[in-house]
Structure formats: C-alpha cells, structure tokens
LOBA-513316 format. One record per residue (C-alpha): x, y negated, z; residue in one letter. Coordinates in nm, 4 decimals, padded with zeros to 6 digits. Example, Ala and Ser with C-alpha at 12.3 -4.5 7.8 and 13.67 -1.06 7.14 Angstrom:
# LOBA-513316
<node><X>01.2300</X><Y>00.4500</Y><Z>00.7800</Z><code>a</code></node>
<node><X>01.3670</X><Y>00.1060</Y><Z>00.7140</Z><code>s</code></node>
END
This chain:
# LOBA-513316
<node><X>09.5430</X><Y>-09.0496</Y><Z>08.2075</Z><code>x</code></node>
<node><X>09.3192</X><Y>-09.0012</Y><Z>08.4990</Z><code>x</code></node>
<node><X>09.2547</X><Y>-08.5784</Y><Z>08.5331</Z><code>x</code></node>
<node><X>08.9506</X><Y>-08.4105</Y><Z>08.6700</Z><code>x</code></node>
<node><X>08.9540</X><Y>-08.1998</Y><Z>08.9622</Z><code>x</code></node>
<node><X>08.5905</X><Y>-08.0330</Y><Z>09.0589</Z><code>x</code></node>
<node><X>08.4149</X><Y>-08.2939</Y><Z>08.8990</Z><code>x</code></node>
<node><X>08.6883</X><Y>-08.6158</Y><Z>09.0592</Z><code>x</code></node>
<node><X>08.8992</X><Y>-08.8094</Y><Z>08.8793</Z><code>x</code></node>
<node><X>09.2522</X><Y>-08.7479</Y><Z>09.0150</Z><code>x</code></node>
<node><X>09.4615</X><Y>-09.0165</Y><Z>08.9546</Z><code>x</code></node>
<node><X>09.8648</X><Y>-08.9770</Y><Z>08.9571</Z><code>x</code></node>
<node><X>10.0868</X><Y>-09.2743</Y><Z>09.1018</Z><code>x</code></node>
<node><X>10.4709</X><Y>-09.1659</Y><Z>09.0618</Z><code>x</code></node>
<node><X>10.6908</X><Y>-09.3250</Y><Z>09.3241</Z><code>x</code></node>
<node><X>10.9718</X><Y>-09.5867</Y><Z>09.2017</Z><code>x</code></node>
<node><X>11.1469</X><Y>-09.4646</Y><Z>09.5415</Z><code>x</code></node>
<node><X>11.2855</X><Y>-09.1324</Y><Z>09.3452</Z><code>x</code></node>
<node><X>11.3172</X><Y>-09.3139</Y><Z>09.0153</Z><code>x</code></node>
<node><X>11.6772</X><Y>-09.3653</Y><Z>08.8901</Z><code>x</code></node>
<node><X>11.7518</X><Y>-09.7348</Y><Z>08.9115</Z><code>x</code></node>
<node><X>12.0571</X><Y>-09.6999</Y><Z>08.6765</Z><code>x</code></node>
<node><X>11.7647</X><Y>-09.6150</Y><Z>08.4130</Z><code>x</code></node>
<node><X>11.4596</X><Y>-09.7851</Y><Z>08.5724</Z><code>x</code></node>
<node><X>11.3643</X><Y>-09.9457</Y><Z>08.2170</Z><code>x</code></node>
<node><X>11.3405</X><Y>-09.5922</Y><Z>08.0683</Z><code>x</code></node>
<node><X>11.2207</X><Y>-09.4271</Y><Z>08.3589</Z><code>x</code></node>
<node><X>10.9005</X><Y>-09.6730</Y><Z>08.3635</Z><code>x</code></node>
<node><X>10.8595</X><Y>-09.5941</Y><Z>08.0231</Z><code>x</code></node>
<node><X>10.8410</X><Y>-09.2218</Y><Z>08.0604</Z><code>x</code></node>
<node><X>10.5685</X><Y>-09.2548</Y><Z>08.3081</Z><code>x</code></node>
<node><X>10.3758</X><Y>-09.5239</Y><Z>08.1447</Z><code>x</code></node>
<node><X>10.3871</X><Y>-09.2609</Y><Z>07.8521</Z><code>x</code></node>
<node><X>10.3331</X><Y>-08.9405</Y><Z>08.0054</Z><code>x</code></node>
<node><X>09.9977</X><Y>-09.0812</Y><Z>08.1675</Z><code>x</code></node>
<node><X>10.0525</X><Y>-09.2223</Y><Z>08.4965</Z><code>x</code></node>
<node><X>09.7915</X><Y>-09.4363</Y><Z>08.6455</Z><code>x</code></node>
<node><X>10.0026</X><Y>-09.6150</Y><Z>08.9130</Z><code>x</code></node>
<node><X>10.3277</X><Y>-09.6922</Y><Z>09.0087</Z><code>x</code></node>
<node><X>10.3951</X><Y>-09.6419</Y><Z>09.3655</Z><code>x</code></node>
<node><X>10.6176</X><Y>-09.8943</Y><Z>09.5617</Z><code>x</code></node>
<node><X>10.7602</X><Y>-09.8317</Y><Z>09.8776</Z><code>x</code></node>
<node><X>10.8569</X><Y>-10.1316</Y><Z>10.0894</Z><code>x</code></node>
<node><X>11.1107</X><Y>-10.0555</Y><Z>10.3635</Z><code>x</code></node>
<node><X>11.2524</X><Y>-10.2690</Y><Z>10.6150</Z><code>x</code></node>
<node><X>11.4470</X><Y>-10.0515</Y><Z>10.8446</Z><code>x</code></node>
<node><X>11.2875</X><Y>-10.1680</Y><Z>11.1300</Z><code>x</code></node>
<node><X>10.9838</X><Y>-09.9780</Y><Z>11.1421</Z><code>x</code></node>
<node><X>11.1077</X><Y>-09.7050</Y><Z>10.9444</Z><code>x</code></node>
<node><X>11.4780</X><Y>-09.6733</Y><Z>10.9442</Z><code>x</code></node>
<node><X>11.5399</X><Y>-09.6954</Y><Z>10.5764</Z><code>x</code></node>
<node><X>11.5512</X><Y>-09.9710</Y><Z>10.3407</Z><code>x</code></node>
<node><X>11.4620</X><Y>-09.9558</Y><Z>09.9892</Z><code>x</code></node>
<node><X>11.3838</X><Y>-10.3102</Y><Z>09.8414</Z><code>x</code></node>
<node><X>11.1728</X><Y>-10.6151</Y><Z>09.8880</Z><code>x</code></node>
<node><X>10.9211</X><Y>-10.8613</Y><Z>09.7140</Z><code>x</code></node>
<node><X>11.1778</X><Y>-10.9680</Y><Z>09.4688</Z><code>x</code></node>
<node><X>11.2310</X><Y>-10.6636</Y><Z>09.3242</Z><code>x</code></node>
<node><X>10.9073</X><Y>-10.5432</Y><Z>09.3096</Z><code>x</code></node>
<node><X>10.8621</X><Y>-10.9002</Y><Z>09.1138</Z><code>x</code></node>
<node><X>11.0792</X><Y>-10.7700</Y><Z>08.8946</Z><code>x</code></node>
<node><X>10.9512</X><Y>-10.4035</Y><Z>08.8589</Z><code>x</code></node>
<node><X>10.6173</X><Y>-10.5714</Y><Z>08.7646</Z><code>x</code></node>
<node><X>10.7448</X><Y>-10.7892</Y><Z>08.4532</Z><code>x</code></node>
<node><X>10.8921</X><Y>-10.4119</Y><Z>08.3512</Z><code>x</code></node>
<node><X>10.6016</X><Y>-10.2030</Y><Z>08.3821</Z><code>x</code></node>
<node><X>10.2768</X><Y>-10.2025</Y><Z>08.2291</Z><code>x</code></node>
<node><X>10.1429</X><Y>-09.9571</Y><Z>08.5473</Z><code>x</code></node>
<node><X>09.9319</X><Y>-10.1244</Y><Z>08.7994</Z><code>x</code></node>
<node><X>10.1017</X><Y>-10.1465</Y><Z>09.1486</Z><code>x</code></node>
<node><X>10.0671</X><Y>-09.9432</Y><Z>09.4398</Z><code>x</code></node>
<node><X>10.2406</X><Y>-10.1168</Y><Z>09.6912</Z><code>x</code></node>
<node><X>10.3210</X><Y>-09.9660</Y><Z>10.0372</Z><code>x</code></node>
<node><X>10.4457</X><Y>-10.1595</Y><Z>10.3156</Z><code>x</code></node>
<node><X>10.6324</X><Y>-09.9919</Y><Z>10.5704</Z><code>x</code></node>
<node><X>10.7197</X><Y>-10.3090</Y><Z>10.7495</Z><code>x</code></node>
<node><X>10.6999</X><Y>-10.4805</Y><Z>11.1175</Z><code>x</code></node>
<node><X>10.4384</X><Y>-10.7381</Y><Z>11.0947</Z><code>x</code></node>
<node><X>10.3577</X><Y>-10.6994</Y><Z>10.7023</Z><code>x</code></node>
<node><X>10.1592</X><Y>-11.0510</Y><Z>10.7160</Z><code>x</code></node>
<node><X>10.5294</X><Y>-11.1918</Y><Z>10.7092</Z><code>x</code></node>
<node><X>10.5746</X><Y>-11.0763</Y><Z>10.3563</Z><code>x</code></node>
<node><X>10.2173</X><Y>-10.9814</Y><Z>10.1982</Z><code>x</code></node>
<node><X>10.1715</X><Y>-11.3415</Y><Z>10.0447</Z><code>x</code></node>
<node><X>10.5210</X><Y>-11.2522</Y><Z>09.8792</Z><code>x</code></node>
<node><X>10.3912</X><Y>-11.0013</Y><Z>09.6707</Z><code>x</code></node>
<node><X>10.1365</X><Y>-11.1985</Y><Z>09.5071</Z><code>x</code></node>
<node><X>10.3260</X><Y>-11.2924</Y><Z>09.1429</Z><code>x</code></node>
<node><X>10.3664</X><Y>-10.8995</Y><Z>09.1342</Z><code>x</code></node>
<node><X>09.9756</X><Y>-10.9067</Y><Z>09.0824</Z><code>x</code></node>
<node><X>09.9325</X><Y>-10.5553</Y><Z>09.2765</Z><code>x</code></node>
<node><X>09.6212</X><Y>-10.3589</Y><Z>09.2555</Z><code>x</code></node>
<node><X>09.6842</X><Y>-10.2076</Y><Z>09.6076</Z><code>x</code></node>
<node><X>09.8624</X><Y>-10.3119</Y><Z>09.9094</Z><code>x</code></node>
<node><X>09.8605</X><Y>-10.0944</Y><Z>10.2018</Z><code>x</code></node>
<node><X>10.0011</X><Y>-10.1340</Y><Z>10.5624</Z><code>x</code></node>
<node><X>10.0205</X><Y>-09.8970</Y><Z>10.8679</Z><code>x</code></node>
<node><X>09.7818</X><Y>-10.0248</Y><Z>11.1272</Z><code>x</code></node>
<node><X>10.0575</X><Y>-09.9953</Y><Z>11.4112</Z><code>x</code></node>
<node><X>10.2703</X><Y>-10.2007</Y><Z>11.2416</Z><code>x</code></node>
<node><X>10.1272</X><Y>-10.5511</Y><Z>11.3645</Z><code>x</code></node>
<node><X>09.8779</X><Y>-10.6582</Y><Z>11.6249</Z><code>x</code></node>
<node><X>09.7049</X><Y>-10.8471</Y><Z>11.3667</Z><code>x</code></node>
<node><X>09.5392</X><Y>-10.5960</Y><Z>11.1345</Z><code>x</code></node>
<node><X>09.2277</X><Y>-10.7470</Y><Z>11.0419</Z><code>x</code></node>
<node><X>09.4451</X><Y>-11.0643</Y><Z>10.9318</Z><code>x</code></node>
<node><X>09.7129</X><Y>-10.8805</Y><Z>10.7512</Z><code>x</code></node>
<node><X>09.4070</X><Y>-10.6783</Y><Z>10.5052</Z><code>x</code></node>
<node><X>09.2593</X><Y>-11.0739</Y><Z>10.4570</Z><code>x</code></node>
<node><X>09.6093</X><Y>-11.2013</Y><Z>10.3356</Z><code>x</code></node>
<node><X>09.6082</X><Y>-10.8996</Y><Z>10.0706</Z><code>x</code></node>
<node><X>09.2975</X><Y>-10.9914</Y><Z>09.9794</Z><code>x</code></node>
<node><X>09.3520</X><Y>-11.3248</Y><Z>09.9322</Z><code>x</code></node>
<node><X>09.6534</X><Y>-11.2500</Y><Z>09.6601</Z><code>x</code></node>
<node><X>09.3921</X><Y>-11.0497</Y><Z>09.4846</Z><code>x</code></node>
<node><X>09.4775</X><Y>-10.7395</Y><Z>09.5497</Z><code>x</code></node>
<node><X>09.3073</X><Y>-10.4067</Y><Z>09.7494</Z><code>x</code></node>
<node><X>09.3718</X><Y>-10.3748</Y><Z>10.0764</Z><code>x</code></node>
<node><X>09.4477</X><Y>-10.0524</Y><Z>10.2294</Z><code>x</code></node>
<node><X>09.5626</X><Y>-09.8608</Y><Z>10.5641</Z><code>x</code></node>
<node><X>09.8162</X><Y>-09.5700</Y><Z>10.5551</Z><code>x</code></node>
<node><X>09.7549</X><Y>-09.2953</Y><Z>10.8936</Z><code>x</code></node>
<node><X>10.0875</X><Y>-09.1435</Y><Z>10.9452</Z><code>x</code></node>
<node><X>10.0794</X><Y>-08.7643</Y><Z>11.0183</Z><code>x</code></node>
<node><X>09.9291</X><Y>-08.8001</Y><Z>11.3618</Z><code>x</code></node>
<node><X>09.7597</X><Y>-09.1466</Y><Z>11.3691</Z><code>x</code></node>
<node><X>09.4507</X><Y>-09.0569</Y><Z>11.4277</Z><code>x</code></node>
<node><X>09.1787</X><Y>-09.0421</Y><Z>11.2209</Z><code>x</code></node>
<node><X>08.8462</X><Y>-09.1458</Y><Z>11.4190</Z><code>x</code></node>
<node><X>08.9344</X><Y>-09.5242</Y><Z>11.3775</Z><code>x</code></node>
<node><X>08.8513</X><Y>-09.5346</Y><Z>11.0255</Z><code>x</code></node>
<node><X>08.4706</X><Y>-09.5310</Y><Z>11.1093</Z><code>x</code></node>
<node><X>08.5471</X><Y>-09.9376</Y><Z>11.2187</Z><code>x</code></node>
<node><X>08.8473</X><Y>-09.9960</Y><Z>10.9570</Z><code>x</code></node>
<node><X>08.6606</X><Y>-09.8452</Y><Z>10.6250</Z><code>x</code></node>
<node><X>08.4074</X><Y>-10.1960</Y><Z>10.5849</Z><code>x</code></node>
<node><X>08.7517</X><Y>-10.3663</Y><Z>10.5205</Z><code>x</code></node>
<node><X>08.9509</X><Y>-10.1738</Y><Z>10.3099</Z><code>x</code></node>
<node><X>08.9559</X><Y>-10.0386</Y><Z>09.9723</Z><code>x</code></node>
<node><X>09.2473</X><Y>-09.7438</Y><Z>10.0373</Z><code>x</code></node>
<node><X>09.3364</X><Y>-09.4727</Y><Z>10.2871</Z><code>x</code></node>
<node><X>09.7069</X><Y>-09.3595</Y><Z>10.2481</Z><code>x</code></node>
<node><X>09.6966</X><Y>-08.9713</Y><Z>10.4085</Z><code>x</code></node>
<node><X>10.0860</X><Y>-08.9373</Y><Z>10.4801</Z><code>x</code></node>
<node><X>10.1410</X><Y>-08.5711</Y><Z>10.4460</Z><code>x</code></node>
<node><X>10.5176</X><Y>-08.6011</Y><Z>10.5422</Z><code>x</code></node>
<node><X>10.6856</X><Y>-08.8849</Y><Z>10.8304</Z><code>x</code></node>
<node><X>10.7186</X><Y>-09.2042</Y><Z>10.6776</Z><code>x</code></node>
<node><X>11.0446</X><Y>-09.3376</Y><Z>10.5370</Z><code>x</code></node>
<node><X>11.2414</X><Y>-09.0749</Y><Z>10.3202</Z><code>x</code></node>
<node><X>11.1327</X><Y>-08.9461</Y><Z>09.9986</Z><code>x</code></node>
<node><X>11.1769</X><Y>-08.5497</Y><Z>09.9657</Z><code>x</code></node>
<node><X>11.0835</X><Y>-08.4120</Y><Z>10.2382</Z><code>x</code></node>
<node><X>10.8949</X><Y>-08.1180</Y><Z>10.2757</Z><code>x</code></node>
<node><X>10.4903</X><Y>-08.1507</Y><Z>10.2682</Z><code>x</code></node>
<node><X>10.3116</X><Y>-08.0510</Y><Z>10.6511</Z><code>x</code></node>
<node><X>10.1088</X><Y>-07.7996</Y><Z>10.6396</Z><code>x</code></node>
<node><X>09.8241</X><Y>-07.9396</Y><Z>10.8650</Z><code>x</code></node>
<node><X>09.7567</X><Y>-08.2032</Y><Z>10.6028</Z><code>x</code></node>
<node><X>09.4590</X><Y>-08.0763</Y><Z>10.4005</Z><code>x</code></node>
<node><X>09.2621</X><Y>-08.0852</Y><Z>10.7071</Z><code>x</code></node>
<node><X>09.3478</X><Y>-08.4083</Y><Z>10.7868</Z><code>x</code></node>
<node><X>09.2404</X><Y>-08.5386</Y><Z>10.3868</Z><code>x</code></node>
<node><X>08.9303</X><Y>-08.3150</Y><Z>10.4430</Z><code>x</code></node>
<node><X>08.8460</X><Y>-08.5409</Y><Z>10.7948</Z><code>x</code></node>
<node><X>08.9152</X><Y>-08.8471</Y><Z>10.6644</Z><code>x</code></node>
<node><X>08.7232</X><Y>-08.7706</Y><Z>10.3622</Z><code>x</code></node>
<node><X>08.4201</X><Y>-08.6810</Y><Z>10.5736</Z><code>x</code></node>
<node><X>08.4229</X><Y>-09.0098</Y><Z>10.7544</Z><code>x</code></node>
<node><X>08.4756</X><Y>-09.2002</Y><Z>10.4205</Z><code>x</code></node>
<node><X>08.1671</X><Y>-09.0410</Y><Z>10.2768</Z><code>x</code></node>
<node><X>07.9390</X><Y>-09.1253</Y><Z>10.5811</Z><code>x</code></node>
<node><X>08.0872</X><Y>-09.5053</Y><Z>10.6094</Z><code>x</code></node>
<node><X>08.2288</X><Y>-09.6178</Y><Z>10.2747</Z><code>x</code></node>
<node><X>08.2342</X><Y>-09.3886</Y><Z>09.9874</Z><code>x</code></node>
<node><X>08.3578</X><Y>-09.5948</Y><Z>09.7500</Z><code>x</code></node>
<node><X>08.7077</X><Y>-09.6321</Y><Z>09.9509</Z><code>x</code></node>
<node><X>08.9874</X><Y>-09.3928</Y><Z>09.7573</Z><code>x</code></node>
<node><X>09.1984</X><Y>-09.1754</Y><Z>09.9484</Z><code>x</code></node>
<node><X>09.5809</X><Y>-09.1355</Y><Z>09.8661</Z><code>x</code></node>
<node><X>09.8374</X><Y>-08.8753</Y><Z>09.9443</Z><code>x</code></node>
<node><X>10.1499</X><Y>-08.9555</Y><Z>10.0129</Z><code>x</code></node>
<node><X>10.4689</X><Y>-08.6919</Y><Z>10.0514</Z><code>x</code></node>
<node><X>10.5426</X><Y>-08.3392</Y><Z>09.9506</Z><code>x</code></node>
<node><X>10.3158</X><Y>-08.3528</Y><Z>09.5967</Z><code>x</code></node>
<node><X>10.4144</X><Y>-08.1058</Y><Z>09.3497</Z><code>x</code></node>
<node><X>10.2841</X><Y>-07.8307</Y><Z>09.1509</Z><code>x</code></node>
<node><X>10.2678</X><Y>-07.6268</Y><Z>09.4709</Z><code>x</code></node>
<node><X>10.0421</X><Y>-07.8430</Y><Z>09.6895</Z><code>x</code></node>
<node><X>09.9017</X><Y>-08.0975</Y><Z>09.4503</Z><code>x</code></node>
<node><X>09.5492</X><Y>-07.8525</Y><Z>09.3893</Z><code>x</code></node>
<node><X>09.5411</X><Y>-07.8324</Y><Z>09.7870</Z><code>x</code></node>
<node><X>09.5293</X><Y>-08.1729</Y><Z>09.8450</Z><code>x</code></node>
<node><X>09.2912</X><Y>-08.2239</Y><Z>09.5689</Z><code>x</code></node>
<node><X>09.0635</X><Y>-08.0190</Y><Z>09.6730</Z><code>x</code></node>
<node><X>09.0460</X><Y>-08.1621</Y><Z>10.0409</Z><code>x</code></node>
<node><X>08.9247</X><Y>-08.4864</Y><Z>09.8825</Z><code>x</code></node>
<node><X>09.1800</X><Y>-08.7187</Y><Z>09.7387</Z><code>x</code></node>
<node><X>09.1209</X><Y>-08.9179</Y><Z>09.4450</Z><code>x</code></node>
<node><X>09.5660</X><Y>-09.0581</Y><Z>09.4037</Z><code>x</code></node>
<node><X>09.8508</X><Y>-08.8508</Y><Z>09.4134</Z><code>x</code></node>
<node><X>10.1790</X><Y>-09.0272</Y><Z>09.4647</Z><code>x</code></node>
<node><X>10.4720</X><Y>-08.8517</Y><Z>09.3485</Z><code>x</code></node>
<node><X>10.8125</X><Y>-08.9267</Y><Z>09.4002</Z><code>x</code></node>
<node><X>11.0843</X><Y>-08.6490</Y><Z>09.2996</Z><code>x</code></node>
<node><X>10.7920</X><Y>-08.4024</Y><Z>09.1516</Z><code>x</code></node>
<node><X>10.8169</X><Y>-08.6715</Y><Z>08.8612</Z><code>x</code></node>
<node><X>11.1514</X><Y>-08.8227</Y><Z>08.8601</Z><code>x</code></node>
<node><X>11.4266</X><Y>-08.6002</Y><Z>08.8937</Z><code>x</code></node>
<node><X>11.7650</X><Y>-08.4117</Y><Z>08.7089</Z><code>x</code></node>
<node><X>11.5940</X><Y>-08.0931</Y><Z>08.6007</Z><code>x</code></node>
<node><X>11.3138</X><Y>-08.1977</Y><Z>08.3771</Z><code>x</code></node>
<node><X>11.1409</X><Y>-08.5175</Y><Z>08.1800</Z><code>x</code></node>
<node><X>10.9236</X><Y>-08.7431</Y><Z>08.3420</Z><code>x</code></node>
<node><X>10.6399</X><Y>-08.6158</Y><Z>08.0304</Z><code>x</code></node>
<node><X>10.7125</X><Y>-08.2802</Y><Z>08.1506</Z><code>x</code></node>
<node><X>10.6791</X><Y>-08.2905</Y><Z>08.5146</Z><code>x</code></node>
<node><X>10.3883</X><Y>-08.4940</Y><Z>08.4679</Z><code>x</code></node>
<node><X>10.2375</X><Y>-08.1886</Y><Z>08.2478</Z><code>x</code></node>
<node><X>10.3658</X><Y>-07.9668</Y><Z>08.5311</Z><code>x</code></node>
<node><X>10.1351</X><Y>-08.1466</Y><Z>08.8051</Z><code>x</code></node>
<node><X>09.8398</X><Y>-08.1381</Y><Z>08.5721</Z><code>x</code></node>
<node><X>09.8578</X><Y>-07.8311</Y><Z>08.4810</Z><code>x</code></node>
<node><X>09.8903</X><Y>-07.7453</Y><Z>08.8731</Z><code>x</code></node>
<node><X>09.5583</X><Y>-07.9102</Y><Z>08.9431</Z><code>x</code></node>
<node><X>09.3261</X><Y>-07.7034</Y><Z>08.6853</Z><code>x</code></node>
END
C-alpha cells in the first residue's frame, strides 16, 4: 500500500529488471502481496543504452500476469516507433528520455492516445530548467539517480538536490505531475529521496534479490522511510 512520508503518499514501484524470470509468476505475486503499487518496466534497446532487456511482447505478457499497474520506461531511439505497441499492456505510465527522438511533443501524444500517462525521465545531468515548458504535457518526471541502462548500480550522491529542483519547478508549473526516482533505492537512501520531494520509488534489487523475501524487503524500505 501507498506509505506516508511528511504528510505524501510514497508510492513503491519494484523493477521487473532485477526480478528472477525463472520465477517471474511468483515473484509478481510477492510484490502484488507485500504492497507494491507499481511494477516498473524497463524497455531497452541497446541502442540508446547499451543493454537489452525485453520488448512490447513481453511486457504484453507481464501484464496478463500481474495485477500491478505498469510503469513502463522506455529507454529507446525514437520511442514513437514502439509506444503504440504497448497499448494491449494497458500501462498507467509510459515515460521516454527527451533526447531520445526529435519528436517529443509527438511521442507524449502517442502515449496518450493508448491511454496511458505520459512522462519524461532527466538522466543524471539533463538538465532540469526545461521542465518549466515540458510539465503542461506530462503527467511523470523520472529523476534518474544512477546512468541509465544497468540495474545495481550505486545511487549519486548529487541526486536529492536535483529531486528537490525539479520539485520546485513542478510546484510553481504543474503540481499535480508525480516525480519518480529511479536507481540506487534502498533502505539507505529511500528517506533521502523522499524527503527531497518524490511521490514513486522504483526498486529493482532492494526488492528482488537472494538474501531476503520480496514481503520482507518491502517491510525493509518502509520501515526506512518512517
């Protein structure tokens, strides 16, 4: 269930990326009954990030498995290519990286038009002062607190200030746009984040991993934030 965090509703978004795919029926169980709120989906294409997870199909399939609403993320070259794709996954978010196609404004109409949110995801030094334009047409802002593209790695430090600016520009512009974290989440920086202003944590191996249940890393991150 959605927690509370000074008064905002923090809501928790495990990523399938660190799931165990060998298990993915039980692992989606886990998290559907420990509480999450989202399921996090990273699309990779190896072209503009050099991994590759797994496409629309998939994430198709993930959807008839799961009772969690989808957070897809897109890191793809030209995401319009693929958004209308995603639409029999019935997402509640789809979010794309605004340097990943020359066609922005189009791309965030396509997700729209499949009924889903549309969101943009600022990689750790995008920039942050075009969100004053982008905010009117989007729903999301993805804060990536580590480089896009690999799960595990470790969370930068300069983030919180960067959740705290954008947050200050959402509040002036469009305050009812959410702001995600992406990268590094765990019981040692989830109460940081959350307390520079965002409302969804995603959380890949903080939640699924070899040393504890899903129920119990899940208790571990709310306990962390209070």
């Amino acid at each position: 269930m959605p927690l509370l965090y000074l008064s905002v509703v923090i809501q928790i978004a495990p990523s399938l990326l660190a799931a165990d795919f060998t298990q993915l029926d039980r692992e989606l169980h886990a998290a559907e009954v420990a509480g999450a709120d989202l399921l996090h989906v990273d699309i990779m294409d190896g072209h503009y990030v050099p991994n590759i997870s797994f496409g629309p199909d998939i994430t198709k399939q993930v959807a008839s498995t799961t009772t969690l609403p989808l957070d897809i993320h897109l890191m793809v070259e030209h995401p319009e290519r693929v958004i209308e794709q995603l639409a029999p996954a019935k997402p509640r978010y789809v979010t794309i990286h605004p340097d990943s196609t020359k066609h922005v404004h189009r791309a965030l109409s396509l997700i729209r038009d499949i009924g889903a949110i549309p969101g943009l995801v600022l990689n750790p030094l995008t920039p942050v002062a075009p969100l004053a334009e982008w905010l009117p047409h989007i729903g999301l802002v993805v804060v990536m607190s580590v480089n896009p593209g690999f799960g595990g790695q470790a969370f930068i430090p300069e983030s919180p200030a960067k959740i705290a600016a954008v947050k200050a520009l959402r509040d002036a512009h469009h305050p009812s746009c959410l702001i995600e974290v992406d990268g590094g989440v765990n019981a040692k920086t989830a109460a940081r984040v959350a307390a520079a202003g965002a409302d969804i944590l995603v959380a890949g191996s903080a939640v699924f991993n070899a040393h504890a249940p899903v129920a119990e890393n899940m208790a571990t991150l709310r306990n962390a934030l209070g």
